[in-house]
C-alpha positions in Angstrom: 78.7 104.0 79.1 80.9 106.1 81.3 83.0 104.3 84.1 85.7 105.6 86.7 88.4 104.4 87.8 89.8 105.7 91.1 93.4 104.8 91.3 93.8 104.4 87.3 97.5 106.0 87.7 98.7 102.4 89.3 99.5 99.6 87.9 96.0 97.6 87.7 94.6 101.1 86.9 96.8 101.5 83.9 95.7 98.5 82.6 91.9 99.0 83.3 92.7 101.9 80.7 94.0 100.3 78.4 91.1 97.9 77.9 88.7 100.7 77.9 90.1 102.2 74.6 90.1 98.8 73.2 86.6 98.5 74.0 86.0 102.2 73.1 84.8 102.8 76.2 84.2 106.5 78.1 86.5 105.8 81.2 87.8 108.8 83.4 90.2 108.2 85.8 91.3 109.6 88.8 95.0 110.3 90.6 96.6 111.7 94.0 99.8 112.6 92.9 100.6 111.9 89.4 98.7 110.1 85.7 99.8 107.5 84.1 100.9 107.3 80.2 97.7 106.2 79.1 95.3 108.5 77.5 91.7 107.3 78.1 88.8 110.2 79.1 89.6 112.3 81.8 92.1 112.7 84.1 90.7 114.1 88.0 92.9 114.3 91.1 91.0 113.4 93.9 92.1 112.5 97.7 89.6 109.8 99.0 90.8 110.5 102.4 88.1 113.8 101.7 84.4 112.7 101.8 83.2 116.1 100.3 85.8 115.8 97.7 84.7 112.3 96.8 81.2 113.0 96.7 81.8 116.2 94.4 83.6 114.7 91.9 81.4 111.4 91.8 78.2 113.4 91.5 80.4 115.5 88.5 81.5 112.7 86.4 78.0 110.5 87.3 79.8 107.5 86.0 77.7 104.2 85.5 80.2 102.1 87.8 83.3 102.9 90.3 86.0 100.3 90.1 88.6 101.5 92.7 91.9 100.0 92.8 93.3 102.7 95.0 95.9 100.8 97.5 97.3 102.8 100.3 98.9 99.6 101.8 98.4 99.7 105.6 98.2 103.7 105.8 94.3 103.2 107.4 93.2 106.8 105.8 93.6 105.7 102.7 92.8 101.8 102.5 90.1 101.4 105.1 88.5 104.9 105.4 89.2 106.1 101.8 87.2 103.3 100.7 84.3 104.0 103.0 84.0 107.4 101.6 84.0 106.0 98.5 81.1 103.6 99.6 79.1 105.7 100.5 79.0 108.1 98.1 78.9 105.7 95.6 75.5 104.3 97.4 74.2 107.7 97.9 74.3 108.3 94.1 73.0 105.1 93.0 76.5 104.3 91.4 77.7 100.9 91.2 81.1 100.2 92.6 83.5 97.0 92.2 85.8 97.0 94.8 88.9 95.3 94.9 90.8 93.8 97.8 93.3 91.4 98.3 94.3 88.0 99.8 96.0 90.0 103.0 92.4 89.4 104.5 93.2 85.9 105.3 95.2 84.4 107.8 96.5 81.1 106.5 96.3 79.8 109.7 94.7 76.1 109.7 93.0 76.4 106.7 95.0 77.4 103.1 92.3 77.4 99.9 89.8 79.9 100.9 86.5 80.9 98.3 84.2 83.4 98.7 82.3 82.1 101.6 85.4 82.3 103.9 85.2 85.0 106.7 88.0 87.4 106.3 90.4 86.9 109.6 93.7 89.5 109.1 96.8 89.5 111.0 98.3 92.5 109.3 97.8 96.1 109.2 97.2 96.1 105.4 94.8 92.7 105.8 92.9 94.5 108.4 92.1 98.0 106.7 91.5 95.7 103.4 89.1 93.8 105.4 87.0 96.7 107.3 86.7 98.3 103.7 85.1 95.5 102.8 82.4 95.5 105.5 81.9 98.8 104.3 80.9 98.2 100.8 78.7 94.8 101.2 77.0 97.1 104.0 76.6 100.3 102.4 76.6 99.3 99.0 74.3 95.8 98.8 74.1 95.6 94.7 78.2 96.3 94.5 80.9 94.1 94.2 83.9 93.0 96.3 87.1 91.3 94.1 89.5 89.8 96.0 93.2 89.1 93.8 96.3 88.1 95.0 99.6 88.8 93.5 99.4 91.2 90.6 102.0 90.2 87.6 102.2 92.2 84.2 104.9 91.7 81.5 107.7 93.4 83.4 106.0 96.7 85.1 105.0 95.3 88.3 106.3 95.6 91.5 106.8 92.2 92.4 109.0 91.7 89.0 111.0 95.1 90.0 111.6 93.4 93.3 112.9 90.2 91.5 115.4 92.1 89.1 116.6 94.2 92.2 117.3 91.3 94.2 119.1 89.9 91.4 121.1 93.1 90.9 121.9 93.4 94.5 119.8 96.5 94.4 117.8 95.8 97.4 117.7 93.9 100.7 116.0 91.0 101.2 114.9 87.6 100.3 112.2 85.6 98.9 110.3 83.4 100.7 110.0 79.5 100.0 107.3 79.3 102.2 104.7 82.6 101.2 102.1 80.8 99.2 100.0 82.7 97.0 97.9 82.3 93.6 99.6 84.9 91.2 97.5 86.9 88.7 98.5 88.0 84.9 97.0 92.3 85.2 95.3 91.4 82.3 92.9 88.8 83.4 92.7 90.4 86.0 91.1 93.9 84.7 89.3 91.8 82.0 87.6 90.2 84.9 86.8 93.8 86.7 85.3 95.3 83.3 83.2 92.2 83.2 81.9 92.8 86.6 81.5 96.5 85.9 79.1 96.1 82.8 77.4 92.9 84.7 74.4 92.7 87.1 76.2 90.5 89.5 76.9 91.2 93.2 78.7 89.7 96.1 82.0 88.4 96.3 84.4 87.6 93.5 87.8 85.7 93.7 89.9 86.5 90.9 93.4 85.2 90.7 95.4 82.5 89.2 95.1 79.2 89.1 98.8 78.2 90.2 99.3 78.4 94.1 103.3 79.4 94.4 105.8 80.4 96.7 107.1 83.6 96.4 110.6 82.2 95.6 109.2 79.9 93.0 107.2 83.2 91.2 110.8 85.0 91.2 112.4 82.0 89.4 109.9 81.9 86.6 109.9 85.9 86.4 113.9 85.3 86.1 114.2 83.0 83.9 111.5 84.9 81.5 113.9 87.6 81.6 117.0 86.0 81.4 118.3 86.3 84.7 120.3 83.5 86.5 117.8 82.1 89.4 120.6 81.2 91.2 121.2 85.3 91.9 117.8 85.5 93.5 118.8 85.1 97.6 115.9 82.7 99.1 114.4 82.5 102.8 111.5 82.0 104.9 109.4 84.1 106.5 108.8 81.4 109.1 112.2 82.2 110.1 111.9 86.3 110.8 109.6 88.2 112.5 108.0 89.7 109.4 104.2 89.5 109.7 102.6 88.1 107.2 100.0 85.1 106.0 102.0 81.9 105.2 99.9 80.1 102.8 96.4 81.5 101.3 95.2 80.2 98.3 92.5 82.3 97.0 89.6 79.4 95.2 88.8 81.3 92.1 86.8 78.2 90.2 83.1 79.9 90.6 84.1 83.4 89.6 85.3 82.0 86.5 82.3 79.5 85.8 79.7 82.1 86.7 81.4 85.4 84.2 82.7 82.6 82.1 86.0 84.2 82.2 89.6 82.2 82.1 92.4 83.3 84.8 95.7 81.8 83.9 98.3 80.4 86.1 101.9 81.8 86.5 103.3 78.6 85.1 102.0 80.0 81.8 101.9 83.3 81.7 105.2 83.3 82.4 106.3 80.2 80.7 109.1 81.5 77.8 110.2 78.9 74.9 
């Protein structure tokens, strides 16, 4: 079966290839700019802020499923209305999609464990075009998928561990905070989740992420001391404290996505752990 995955030059995209040639999947991919290093199917560039160019390639490739993992971050074009585009050509062509968003569309405020029942309430930029692409696909698309993940962590590619070695290095500015609570994600069990979703018959809301709720601060000390870097280098802070904008504490409840696709999401306490 052939799937597509638009945004496969990122880093959740890369690994969504990866586990396609394990499989021996057909997966094409698309890209705006650049490909990555991995070598499954075909490569397309596409710019989802075109709805003609969406629909033409779509209707080219006639995958059986869309994951998109494209992330403009709060550029609306891209996040909220690239999405949409992708929706609905996606529902116009009887393709399935699994959309992914992300924690921004919570607020934190008075309640911190959210499931999939919780009503998305943003206070960003990013949190709000991740929630109106949302609305989008359970609208427009009523037999697709919406994954919401938190902090994505690989084994030394992402960019929350670049951020960590930069700080240490005194390569960047900043700090991080001791009071950002989120529920890290190991990239792997996190694109082993999406695949399962792909080749499934299930619909609705998914939470996947990790089982650990951490502090931003706390992630960088175990990423640290993974890669032998002194957490005493790391500079700490809260956001409380600045005028950064930004959820505080959202726990994303990821117990019935695992029991229903019988799928395990590890914590950052041991994916991370080193010996």
């Amino acid at each position: 079966m052939r799937m597509l995955i638009i945004g496969g030059s990122g880093f959740l995209g890369t690994e969504l290839l990866r586990q396609a040639q394990v499989r021996g999947w057909e997966a094409d991919a698309t890209f705006h700019s650049h490909t990555s290093a991995a070598q499954a199917g075909a490569w397309h560039q596409l710019d989802i802020r075109d709805p003609a160019q969406v629909e033409a390639l779509l209707a080219t490739v006639a995958p059986r499923a869309v994951i998109n993992v494209t992330s403009g971050g709060a550029d609306w074009a891209i996040t909220a209305e690239g999405s949409i585009h992708i929706a609905i050509a996606t529902a116009k062509l009887g393709i399935r999609l699994v959309h992914v968003s992300s924690d921004a569309v919570f607020s934190g405020i008075g309640k911190a464990r959210y499931d999939e029942t919780c009503t998305p309430d943003p206070i960003t930029p990013y949190g709000a075009a991740k929630a109106a692409a949302e609305t989008a696909v359970r609208l427009l698309c009523p037999d697709g998928i919406v994954v919401r993940t938190s902090l994505i962590i690989g084994d030394g590619g992402s960019h929350h561990e670049r951020v960590v070695h930069e700080l240490a290095a005194n390569e960047r500015e900043g700090a991080l905070f001791t009071d950002d609570i989120r529920c890290p994600v190991h990239v792997a069990d996190l694109a082993a989740g999406l695949w399962k979703l792909a080749a499934s018959n299930e619909a609705g809301v998914f939470h996947l992420a990790g089982t650990d709720a951490l502090s931003r601060y706390s992630l960088g000390v175990l990423i640290a001391r993974r890669d032998g870097i002194a957490p005493s280098l790391l500079p700490s802070g809260r956001r409380a404290d600045t005028r950064l904008p930004g959820a505080l504490d959202v726990r994303l409840d990821s117990r019935a996505a695992q029991y229903r696709l019988d799928i395990r999401l590890r914590g950052a306490r041991e994916f991370l752990h080193t010996r």
